[in-house]
VEXGUMI-276422 format. One record per residue (C-alpha): residue number from 1; x, y, z. Coordinates in pm, whole numbers, plus 50000, padded with zeros to 5 digits. Layout:
<nodes>
[node NUM, [X, Y, Z]]
...
</nodes>
This chain:
<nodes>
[node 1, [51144, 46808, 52933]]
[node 2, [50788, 46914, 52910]]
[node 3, [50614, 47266, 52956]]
[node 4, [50420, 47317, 53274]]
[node 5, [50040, 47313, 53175]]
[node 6, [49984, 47689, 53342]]
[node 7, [50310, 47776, 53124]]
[node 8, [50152, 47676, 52772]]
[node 9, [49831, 47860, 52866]]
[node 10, [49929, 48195, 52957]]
[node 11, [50113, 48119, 52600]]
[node 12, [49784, 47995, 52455]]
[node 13, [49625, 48265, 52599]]
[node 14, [49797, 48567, 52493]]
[node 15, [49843, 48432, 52151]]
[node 16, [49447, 48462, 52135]]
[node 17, [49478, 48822, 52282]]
[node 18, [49707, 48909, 52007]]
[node 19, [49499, 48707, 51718]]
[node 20, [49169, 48910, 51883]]
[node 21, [49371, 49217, 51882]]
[node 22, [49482, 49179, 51502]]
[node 23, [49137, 49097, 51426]]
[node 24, [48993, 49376, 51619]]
[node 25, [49259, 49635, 51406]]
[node 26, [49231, 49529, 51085]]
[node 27, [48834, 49576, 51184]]
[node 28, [48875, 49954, 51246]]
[node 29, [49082, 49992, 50967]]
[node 30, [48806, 49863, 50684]]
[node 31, [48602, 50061, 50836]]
[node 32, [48786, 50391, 50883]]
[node 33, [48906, 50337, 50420]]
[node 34, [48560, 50298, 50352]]
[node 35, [48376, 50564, 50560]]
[node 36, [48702, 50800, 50431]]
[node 37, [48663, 50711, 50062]]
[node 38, [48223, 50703, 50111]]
[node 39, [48218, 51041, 50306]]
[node 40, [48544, 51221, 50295]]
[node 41, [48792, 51292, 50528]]
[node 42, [48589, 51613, 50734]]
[node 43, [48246, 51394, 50761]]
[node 44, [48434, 51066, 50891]]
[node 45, [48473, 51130, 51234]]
[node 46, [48643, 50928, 51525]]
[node 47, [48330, 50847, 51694]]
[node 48, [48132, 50702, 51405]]
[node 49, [48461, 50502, 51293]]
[node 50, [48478, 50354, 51669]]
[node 51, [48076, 50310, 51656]]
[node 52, [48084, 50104, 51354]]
[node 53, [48389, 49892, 51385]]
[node 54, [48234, 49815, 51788]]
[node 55, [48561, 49960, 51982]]
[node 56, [48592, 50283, 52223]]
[node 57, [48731, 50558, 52086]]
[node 58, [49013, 50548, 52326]]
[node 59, [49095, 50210, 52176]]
[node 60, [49140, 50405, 51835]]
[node 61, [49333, 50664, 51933]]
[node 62, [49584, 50432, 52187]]
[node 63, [49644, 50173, 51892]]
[node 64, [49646, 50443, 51574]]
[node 65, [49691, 50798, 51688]]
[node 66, [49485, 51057, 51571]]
[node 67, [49265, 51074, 51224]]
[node 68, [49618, 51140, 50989]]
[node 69, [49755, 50873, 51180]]
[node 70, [49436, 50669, 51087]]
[node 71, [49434, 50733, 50767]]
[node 72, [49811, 50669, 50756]]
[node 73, [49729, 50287, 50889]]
[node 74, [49441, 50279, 50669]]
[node 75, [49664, 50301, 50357]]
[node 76, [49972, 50092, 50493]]
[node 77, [49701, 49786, 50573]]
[node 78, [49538, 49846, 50220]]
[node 79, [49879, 49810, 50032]]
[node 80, [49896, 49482, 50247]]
[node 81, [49570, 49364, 50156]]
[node 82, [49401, 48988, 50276]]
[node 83, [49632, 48764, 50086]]
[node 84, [49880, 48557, 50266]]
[node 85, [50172, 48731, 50130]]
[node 86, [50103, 49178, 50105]]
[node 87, [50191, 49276, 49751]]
[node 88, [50484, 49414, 49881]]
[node 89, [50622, 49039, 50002]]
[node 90, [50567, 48951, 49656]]
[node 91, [50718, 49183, 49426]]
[node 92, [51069, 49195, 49622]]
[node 93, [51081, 48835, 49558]]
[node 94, [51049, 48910, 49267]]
[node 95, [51262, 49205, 49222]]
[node 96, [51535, 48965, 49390]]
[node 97, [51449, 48622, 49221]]
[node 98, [51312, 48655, 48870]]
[node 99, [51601, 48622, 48640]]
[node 100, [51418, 48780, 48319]]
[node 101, [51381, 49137, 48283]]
[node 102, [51085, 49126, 48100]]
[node 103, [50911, 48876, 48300]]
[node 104, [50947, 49104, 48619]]
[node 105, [50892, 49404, 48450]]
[node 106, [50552, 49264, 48364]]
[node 107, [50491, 49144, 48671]]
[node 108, [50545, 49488, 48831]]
[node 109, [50269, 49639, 48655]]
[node 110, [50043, 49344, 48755]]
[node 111, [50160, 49431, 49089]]
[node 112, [50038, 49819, 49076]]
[node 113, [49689, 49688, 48867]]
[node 114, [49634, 49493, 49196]]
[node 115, [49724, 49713, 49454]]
[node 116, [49611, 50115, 49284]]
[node 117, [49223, 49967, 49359]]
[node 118, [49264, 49952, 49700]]
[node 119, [49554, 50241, 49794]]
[node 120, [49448, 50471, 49484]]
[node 121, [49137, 50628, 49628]]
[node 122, [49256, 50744, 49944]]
[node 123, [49560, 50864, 49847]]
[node 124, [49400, 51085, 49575]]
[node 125, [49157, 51161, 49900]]
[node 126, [49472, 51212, 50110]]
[node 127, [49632, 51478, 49857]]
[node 128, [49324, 51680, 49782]]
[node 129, [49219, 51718, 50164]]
[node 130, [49579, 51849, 50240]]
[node 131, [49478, 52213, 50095]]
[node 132, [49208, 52241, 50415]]
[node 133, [49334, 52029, 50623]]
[node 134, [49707, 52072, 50721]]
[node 135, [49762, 51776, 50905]]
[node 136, [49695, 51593, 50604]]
[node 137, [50020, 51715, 50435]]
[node 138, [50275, 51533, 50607]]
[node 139, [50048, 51218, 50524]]
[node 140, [50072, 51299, 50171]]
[node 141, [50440, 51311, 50195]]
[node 142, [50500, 51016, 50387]]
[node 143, [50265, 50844, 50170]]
[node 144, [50444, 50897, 49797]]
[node 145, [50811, 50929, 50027]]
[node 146, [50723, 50552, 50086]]
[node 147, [50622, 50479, 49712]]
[node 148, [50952, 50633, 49589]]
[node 149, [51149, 50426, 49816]]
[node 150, [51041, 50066, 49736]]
[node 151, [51087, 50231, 49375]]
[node 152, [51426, 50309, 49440]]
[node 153, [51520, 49955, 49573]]
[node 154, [51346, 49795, 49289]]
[node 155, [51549, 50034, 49033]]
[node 156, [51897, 49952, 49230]]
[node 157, [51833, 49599, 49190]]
[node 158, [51739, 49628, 48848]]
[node 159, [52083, 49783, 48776]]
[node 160, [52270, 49538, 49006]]
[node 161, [52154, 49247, 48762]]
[node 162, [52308, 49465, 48428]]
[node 163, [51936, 49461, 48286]]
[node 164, [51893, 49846, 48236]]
[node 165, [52020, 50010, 47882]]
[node 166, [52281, 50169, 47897]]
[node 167, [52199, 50507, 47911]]
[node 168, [51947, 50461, 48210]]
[node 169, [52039, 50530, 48522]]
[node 170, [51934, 50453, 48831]]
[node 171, [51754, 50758, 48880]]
[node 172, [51612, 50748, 48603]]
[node 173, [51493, 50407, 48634]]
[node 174, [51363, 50464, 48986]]
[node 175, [51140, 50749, 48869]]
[node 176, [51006, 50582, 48577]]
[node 177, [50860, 50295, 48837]]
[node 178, [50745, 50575, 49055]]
[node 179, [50578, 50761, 48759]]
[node 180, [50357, 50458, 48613]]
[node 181, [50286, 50360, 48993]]
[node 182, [50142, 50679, 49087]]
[node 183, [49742, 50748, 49211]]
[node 184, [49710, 50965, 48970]]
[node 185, [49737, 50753, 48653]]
[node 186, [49519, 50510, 48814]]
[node 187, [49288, 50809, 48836]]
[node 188, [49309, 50883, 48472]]
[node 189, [49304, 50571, 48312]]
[node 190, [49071, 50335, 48542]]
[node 191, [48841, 50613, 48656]]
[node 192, [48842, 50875, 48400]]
[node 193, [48894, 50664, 48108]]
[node 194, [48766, 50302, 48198]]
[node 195, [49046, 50122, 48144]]
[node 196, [48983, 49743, 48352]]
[node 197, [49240, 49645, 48552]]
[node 198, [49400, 49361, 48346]]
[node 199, [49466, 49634, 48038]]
[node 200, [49594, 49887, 48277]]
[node 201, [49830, 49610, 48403]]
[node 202, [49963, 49500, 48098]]
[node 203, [49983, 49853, 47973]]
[node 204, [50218, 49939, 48235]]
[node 205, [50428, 49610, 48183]]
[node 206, [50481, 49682, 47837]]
[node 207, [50603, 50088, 47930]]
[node 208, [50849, 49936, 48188]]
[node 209, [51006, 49715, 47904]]
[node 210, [51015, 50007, 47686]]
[node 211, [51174, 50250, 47897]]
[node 212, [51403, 50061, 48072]]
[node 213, [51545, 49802, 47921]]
[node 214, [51755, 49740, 47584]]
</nodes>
């Protein structure tokens, strides 16, 4: 039986509104990371984000919330990035799927080397704007409460498949991901130190192997 012309495009046509729409987000949200990470987060203002990414202001705050909020959706579409598959996609398949402990211990910290460039900055922007800026705390804790999650599943699973030493626990294991995932080695290594991306990776491959498994 075949679809009634009108039918398929009114479906046509609001997949195009929705494409636009994405398109028009993921717009305001470049913008809004790299005005916050150029200017701060007291100089970036809603007006100037809404000026440059071509949208009303109204738009910003209907689809986002206010500037926490913004920020908030700034970092979530950063950890997702512009590949096909968001970081995230990637390393639970291979949290689930890779059968070798080292191999997906290795690829975790190729994981955080590709994803700290883009989420590292404005969380370390996040957590020192939260002493003047209030609002700003509950991002901070949403932001690292998220981290330590995905850390947590990744630890569990670890322990599900028998590949942590004995003595490891789960805990443990969960904060030792969180700890070599956070901002603020990024910060010390990459920044401070000028450590390039592929060494930092590899760096923190080879800690996960020796702290977690036998």
């Amino acid at each position: 039986m075949s679809v009634p012309a009108d039918q398929v495009k009114r479906r046509y046509d609001a997949g195009r509104r929705r494409a636009q729409a994405e398109q028009t987000q993921s717009t305001v949200l470049a913008v809004a990371r790299r005005r916050f990470l150029e200017r701060g987060y007291t100089a970036t203002t809603m007006a100037a984000v809404a000026a440059e990414a071509g949208v009303s202001i109204e738009m910003i705050y209907k689809t986002f919330g206010g500037k926490p909020q913004l920020v908030l959706a700034a970092f979530h579409a950063a950890i997702t990035g512009d590949a096909g598959s968001s970081t995230e996609e990637r390393a639970d398949r291979v949290s689930e799927q890779e059968s070798d402990p080292i191999l997906r211990l290795h690829a975790f910290g190729q994981f955080v080397a590709e994803v700290m460039p883009r989420v590292g900055p404005l969380m370390l922007l996040v957590r020192a704007a939260a002493d003047s800026h209030p609002e700003l705390a509950d991002v901070w804790t949403r932001m690292t409460a998220e981290r330590l999650a995905r850390m947590t599943q990744h630890a569990q699973r670890l322990h599900s498949h028998g590949h942590l030493r004995p003595d490891v626990t789960v805990a443990e294991a969960r904060d030792v991901l969180w700890l070599y995932s956070a901002p603020e080695l990024y910060d010390l290594l990459i920044q401070q130190r000028g450590w390039n991306l592929e060494r930092y990776g590899n760096w923190i491959g080879r800690a996960y192997v020796a702290a977690l498994l036998p």
